[in-house]
C-alpha positions as CSV (number, residue, x, y, z in Angstrom):
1,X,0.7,14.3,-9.0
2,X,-1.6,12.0,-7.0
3,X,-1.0,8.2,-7.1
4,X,-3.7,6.0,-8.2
5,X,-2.6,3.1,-6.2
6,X,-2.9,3.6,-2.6
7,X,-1.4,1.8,-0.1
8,X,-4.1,0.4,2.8
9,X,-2.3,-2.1,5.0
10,X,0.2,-5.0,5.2
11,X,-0.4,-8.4,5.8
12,X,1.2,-8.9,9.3
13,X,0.6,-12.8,9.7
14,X,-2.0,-16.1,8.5
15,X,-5.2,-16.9,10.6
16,X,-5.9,-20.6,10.9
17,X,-4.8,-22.9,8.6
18,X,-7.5,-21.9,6.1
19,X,-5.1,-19.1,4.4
20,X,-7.4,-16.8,6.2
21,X,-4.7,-13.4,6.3
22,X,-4.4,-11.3,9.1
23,X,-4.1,-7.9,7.6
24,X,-2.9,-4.4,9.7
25,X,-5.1,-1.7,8.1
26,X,-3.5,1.3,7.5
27,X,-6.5,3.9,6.8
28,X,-8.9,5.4,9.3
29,X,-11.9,3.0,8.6
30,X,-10.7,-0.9,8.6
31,X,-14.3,-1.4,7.8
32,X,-13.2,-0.5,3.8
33,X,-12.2,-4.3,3.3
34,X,-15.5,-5.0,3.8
35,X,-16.7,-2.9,1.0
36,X,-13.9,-4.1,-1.3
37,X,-14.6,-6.6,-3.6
38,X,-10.5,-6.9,-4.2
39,X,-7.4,-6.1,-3.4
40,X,-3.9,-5.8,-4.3
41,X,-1.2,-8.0,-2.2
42,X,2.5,-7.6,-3.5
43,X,0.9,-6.2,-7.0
44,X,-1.0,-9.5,-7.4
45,X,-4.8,-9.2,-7.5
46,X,-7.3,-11.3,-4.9
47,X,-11.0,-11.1,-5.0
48,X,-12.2,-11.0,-1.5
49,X,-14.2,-13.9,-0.3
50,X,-14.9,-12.2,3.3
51,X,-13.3,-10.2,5.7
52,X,-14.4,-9.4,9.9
53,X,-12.5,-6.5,12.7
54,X,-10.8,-9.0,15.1
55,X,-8.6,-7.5,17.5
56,X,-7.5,-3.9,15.4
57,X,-6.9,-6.5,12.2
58,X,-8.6,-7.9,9.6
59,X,-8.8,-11.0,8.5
60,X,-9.0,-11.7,5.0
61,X,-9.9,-14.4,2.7
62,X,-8.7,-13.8,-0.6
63,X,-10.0,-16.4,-3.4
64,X,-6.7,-18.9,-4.4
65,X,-5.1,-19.2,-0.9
66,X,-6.3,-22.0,0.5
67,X,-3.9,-23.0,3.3
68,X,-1.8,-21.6,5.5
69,X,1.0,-22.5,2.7
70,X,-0.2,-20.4,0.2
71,X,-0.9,-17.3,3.2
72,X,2.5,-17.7,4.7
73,X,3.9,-16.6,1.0
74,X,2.6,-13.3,1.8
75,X,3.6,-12.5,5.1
76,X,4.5,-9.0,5.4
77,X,3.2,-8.0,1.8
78,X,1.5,-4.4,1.2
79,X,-1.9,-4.2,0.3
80,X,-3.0,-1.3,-2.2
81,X,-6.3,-0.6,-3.9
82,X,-6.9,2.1,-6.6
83,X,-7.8,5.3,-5.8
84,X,-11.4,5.5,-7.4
85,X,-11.8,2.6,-5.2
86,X,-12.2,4.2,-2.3
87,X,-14.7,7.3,-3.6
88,X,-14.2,11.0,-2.9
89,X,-13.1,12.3,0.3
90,X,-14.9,14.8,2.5
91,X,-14.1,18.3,1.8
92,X,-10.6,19.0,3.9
93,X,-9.7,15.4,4.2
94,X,-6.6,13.8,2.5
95,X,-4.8,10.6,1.4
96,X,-1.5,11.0,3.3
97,X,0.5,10.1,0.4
98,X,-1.1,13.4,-1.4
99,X,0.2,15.5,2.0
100,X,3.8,13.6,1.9
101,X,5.9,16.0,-0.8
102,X,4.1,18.9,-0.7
103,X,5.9,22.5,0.6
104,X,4.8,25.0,3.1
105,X,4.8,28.3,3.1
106,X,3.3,31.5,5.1
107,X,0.8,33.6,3.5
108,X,3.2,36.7,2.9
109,X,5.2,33.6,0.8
110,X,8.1,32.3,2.9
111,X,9.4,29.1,2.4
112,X,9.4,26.8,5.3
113,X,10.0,23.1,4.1
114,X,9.0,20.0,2.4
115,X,6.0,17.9,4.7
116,X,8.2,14.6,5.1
117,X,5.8,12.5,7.8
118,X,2.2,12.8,9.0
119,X,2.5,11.9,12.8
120,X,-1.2,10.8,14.4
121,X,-1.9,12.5,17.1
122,X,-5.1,12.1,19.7
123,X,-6.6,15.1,18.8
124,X,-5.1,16.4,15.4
125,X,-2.5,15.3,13.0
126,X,0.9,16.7,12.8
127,X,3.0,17.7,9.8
128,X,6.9,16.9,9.8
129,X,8.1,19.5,7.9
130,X,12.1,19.1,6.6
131,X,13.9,22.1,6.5
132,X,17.7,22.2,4.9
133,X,20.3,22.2,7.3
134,X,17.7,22.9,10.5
135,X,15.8,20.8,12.6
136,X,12.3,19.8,11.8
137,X,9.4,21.6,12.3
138,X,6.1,20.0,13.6
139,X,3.0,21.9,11.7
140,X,-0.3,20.6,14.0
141,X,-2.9,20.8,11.2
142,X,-5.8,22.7,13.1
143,X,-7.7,26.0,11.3
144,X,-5.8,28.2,13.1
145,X,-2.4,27.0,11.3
146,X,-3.3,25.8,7.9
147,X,-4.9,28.5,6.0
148,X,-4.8,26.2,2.1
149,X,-4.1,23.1,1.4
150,X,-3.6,22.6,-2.9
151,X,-2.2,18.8,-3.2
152,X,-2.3,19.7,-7.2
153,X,-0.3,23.2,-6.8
154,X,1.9,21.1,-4.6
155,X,1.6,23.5,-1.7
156,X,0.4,24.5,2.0
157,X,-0.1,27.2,3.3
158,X,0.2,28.2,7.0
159,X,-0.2,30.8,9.5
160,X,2.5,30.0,12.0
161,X,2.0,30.2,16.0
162,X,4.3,31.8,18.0
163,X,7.0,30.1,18.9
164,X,6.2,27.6,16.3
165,X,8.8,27.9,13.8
166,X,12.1,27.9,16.2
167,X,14.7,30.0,14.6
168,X,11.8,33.2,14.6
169,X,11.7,35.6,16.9
C-alpha cells in the first residue's frame, strides 16, 4: 500500500536569526521546495515564503517563524509532503519508501527476501535484500537484474548474476 505522505528532508539547523531553516533534502531534485507552496515539518503545516540551493541545503522560510527562536524548535524535524504533491514519476522510477517492503523473487518463482535499504550508488542503486537466517544480499537495480518491478503486487522480480546470490552454485 503506498503512503501518501512522503518523507523529503529534515531540518538539520536555523540560518540567520530570521528563522530562515536549513533543510537536508532527501529526494533527487532539492529544486522541489522551490515548487512547493508548503510543507509538512513535525506534522505541522508551513506555507513557504522562499526557499534557494546553498551549499547541498536549502534554506527555507516558512510563514510563522520569525526568529531563530521559533526555527531552533524545529531542529532535526522531518519534512513530508503528500504524494500528489510531487506529480507522477517517470516510467521505472520509484519513491523509495514504495521499494522498502517489497519481496524478490526469480522468474521461475524462488523466494529471495524482503528489500530492507536502497543504498545510492554512483552509477545505480542497490537493493538490500534480508534473507532469514543468511547474510544480506545486495540486488544492483540495472536491466539486466530486475526483470518487474509491481510496488502494488508487493513484488520484484529478478534475474540473478552469477555469483550474485551467495549460497548458489
Amino acid at each position: 500500500m503506498k503512503n501518501n505522505i512522503l518523507e523529503i528532508g529534515q531540518v538539520v539547523n536555523t540560518h540567520g536569526i530570521r528563522g530562515e531553516l536549513k533543510i537536508q533534502p532527501w529526494c533527487d531534485d532539492p529544486m522541489i521546495y522551490d515548487e512547493l507552496e508548503y510543507i509538512y515539518i513535525g506534522g505541522n503545516k508551513y506555507n513557504i515564503l522562499r526557499s534557494r540551493l546553498h551549499k547541498n541545503c536549502e534554506i527555507v522560510a516558512v510563514e510563522g517563524i520569525n526568529n531563530i527562536n521559533d526555527a531552533e524548535l524545529l531542529r532535526n524535524k522531518i519534512v513530508t509532503v503528500e504524494r500528489e504533491m510531487l506529480g507522477e514519476l517517470p516510467e521505472g522510477r520509484y519513491y523509495i519508501v514504495d521499494i522498502i517492503g517489497l519481496e524478490v523473487k526469480t522468474l521461475d518463482g524462488k523466494y529471495i527476501g524482503v528489500i530492507d535499504d536502497v543504498i545510492h550508488t554512483g552509477s545505480n542503486d542497490v537493493y538490500q535484500v534480508a534473507r532469514e537466517n543468511k547474510k544480506p544480499v545486495l540486488i544492483p537495480v540495472i536491466d539486466d537484474v530486475i526483470d518487474e518491478v509491481n510496488i502494488d503486487g508487493g513484488y520484484v522480480i529478478i534475474t540473478p548474476l552469477k555469483g550474485l546470490i551467495d549460497d548458489e552454485v
